[in-house]
C-alpha positions in Angstrom: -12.4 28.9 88.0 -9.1 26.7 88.1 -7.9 25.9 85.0 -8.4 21.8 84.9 -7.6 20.7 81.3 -8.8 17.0 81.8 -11.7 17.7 83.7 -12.8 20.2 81.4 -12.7 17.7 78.6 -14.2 14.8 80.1 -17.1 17.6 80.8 -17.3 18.2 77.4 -17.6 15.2 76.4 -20.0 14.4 78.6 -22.0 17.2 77.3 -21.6 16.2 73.7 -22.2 12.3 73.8 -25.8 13.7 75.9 -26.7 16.1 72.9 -26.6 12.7 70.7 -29.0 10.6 73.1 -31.2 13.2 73.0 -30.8 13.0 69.5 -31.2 9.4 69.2 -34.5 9.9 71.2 -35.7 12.1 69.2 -35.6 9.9 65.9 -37.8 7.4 68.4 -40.7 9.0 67.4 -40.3 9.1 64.2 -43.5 7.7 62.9 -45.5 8.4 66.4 -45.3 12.3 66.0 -44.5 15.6 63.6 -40.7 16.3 64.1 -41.5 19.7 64.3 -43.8 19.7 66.9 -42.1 17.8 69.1 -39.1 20.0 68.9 -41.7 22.9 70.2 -42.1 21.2 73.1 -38.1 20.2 73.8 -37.9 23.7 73.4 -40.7 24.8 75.6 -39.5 22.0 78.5 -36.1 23.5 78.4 -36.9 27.1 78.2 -39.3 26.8 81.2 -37.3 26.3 83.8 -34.2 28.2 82.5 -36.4 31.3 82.9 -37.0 29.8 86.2 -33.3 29.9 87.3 -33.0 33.0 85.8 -35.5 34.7 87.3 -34.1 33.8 90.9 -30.6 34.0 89.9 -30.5 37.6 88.5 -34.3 38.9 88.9 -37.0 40.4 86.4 -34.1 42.3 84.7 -32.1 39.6 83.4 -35.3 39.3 81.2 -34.7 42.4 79.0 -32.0 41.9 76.7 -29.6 45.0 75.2 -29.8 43.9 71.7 -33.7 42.4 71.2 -33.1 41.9 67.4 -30.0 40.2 67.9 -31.2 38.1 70.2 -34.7 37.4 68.2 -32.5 36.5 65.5 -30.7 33.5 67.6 -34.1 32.3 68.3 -35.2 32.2 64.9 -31.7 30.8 63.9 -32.2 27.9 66.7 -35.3 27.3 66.0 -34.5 26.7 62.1 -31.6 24.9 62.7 -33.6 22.4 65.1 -36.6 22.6 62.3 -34.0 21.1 59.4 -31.8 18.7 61.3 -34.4 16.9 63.6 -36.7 16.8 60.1 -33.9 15.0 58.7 -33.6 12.6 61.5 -36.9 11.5 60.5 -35.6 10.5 57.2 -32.5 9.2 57.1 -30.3 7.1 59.2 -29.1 9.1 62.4 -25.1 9.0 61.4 -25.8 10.6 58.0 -27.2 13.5 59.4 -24.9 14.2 62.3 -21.8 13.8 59.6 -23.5 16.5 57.1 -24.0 18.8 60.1 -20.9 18.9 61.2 -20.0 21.0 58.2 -21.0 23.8 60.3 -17.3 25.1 61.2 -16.6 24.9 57.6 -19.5 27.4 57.0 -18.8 29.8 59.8 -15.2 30.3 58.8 -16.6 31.1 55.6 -19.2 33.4 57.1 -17.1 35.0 59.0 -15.3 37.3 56.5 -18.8 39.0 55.0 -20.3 39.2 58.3 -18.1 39.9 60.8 -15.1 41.7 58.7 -12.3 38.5 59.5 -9.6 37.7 56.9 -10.6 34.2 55.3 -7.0 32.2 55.6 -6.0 29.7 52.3 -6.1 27.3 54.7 -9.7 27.9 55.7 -10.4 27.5 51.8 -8.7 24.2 52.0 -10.6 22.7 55.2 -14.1 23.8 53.4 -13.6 22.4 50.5 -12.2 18.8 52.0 -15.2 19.4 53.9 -17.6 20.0 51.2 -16.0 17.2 49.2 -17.0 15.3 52.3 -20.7 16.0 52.3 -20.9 15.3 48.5 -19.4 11.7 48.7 -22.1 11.4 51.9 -24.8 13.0 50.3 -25.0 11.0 46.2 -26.5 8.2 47.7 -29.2 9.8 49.8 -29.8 12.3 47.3 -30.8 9.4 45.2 -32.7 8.3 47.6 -35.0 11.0 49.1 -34.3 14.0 46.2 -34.1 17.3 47.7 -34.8 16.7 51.1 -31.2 15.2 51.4 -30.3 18.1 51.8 -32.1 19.1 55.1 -29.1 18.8 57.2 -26.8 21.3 55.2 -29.7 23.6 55.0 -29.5 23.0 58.8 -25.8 23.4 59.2 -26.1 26.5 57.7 -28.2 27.6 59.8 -26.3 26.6 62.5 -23.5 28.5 61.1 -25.2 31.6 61.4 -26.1 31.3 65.0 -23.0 30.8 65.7 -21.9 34.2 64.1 -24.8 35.3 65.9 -23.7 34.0 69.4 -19.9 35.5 68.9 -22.3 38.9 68.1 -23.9 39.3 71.3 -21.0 38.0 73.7 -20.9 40.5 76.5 -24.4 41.1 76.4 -25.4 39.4 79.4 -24.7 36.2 81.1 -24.4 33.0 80.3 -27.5 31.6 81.8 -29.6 34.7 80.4 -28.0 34.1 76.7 -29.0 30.4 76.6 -32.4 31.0 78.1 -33.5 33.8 75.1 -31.9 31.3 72.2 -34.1 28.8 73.9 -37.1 30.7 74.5 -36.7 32.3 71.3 -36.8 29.5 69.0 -40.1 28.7 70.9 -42.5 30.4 68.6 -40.2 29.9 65.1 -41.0 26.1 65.9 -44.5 26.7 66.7 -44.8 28.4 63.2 -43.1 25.9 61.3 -45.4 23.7 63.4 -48.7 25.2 62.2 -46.9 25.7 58.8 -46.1 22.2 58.4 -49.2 20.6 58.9 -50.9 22.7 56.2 -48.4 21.1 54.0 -50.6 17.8 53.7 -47.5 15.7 54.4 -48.7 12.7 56.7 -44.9 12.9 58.7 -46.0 16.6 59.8 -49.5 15.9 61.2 -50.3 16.5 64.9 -52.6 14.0 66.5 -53.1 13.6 70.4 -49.6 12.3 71.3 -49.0 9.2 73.7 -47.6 10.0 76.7 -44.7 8.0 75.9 -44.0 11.1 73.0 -44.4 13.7 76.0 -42.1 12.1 78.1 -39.2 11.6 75.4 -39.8 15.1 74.7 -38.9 16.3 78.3 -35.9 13.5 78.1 -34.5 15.6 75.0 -35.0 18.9 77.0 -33.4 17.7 79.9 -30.3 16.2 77.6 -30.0 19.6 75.8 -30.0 21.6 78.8 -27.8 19.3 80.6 -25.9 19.0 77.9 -25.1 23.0 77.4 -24.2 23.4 80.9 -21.6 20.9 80.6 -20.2 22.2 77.6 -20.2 25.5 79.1 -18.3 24.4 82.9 -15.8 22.0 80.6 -15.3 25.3 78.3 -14.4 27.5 81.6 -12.4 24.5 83.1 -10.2 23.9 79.5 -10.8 26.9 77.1 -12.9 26.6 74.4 -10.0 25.5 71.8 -9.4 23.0 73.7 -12.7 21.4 73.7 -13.5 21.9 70.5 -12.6 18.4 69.2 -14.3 16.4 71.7 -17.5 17.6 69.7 -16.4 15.1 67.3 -18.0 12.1 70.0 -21.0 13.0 68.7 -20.4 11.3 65.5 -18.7 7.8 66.6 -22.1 8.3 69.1 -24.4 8.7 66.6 -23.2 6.2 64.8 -23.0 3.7 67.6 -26.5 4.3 68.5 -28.0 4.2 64.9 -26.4 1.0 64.6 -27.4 -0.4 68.1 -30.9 1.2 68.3 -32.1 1.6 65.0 -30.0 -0.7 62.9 -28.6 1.6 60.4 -25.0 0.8 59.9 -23.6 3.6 57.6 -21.9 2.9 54.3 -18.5 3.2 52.9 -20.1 6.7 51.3 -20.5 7.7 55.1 -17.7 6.4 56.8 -15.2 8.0 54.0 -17.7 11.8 53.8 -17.4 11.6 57.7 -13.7 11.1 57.8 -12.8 13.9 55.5 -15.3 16.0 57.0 -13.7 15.3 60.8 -10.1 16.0 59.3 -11.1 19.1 57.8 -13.0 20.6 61.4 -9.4 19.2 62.4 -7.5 21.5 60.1 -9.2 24.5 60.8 -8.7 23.9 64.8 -5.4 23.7 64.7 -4.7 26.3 62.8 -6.7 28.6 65.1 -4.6 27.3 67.6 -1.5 28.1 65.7 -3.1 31.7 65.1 -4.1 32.1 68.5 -0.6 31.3 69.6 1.6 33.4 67.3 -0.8 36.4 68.3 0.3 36.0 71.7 3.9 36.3 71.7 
């Protein structure tokens, strides 16, 4: 594919300000439906007809995967990380959550050195703990609030730290299209689990009644936002390169809280605005310093 840096980013960012109305959406029924349920059936809608593509793209065998535990695994991390975050959408304004998530790349460079043998840099130990300073100015006031379940979206950040590690794990192991269908497949039944799981809990948010239509149908809007959301991610990242896409992810935060303000009427607080910043700066720091790394490598 030619290599179109501006096209590649404005694909991207397509991609990324979709993943946050599909987010927004999702936090519309909080109230109507269990969180967890309906992320079983975003995952379900999407997984549906990516096996159909698949299935007349590459035929039955694209369906058998080299590494089943590794790819199980991805699942199960999807499907957890989907499990915390969309919970937490549920309870707190739509900003806060997107801001404590996006501690992620903090967590994966940390990761990285256990599980995958990489040398953690000093400035890696900086950019984590800017951003961990970040979430803890975010996270006093709603820990005040709620108790422990502030702390869903770093649980889910975690999480999503470790699919990550998991996705750079299995690359080479078969296509595109075939990787994103069994992470989507895959966290299928963790979320139908958690569904079944929750409900026993008592908890009045987690109870599954008959839903309205109206639930069904934001649920296939959500599917249809992630899905459409990946591919462009994945045609801007083969368009631009990867590293330089990887800031436009940070749309999803001036989205999120542009939406929570405009649909839901949740204007974040100073505590917000500052965690967010210093979490943003540090995901800043530790891009451009891969970018410095990848560069010196290649001379």
């Amino acid at each position: 594919m030619k290599h179109d840096e501006r096209g590649g980013i404005l694909l991207a960012l397509a991609g990324f300000i979709l993943f946050t109305i599909g987010d927004t959406i999702t936090k519309t029924v909080s109230g109507d439906w269990s969180p967890v349920a309906l992320a079983t059936l975003r995952f379900a809608f999407g997984a549906i007809p990516l096996g159909l593509i698949l299935l007349v793209r590459e035929g039955a065998g694209a369906f058998i995967p080299r590494n089943p535990w590794l790819q199980m695994s991805r699942g199960v991390l999807l499907g957890l990380t989907t499990l915390t975050i969309w919970s937490s959408f549920f309870l707190m304004p739509l900003a806060v959550s997107t801001a404590i998530a996006f501690v992620a790349p903090a967590i994966t460079a940390l990761l990285s050195a256990p599980l995958l043998g990489e040398k953690v840099r000093p400035v890696v130990w900086l950019a984590c703990g800017l951003a961990f300073a970040g979430v803890l100015i975010i996270l006093r006031p709603n820990f005040l609030a709620l108790g422990w379940l502030a702390i869903l979206p770093l649980l889910g950040a975690l999480f999503m730290s470790l699919l990550m590690i998991a996705n750079r794990a299995s690359a080479g192991q078969g296509s595109s299209l075939s990787m994103q269908f069994f992470v989507a497949a895959g966290g299928v039944p963790t979320l139908a689990i958690a569904t079944v799981l929750s409900q026993a809990t008592g908890l009045e948010m987690f109870q599954i009644t008959p839903p309205d239509w109206s639930v069904i149908v934001r649920a296939v809007i959500a599917a249809c936002t992630g899905t459409l959301g990946h591919w462009l991610i994945y045609m801007g990242t083969m368009r631009a390169g990867a590293s330089t896409i990887a800031p436009a992810t940070y749309v999803q935060l001036l989205m999120a809280t542009a939406l929570g303000w405009a649909v839901f009427g949740d204007m974040p607080d100073w505590p917000t605005m500052i965690g967010s910043a210093i979490i943003i700066g540090a995901g800043l720091l530790l891009w451009q310093n891969g970018r410095s790394l990848a560069s010196s490598q290649a001379r």
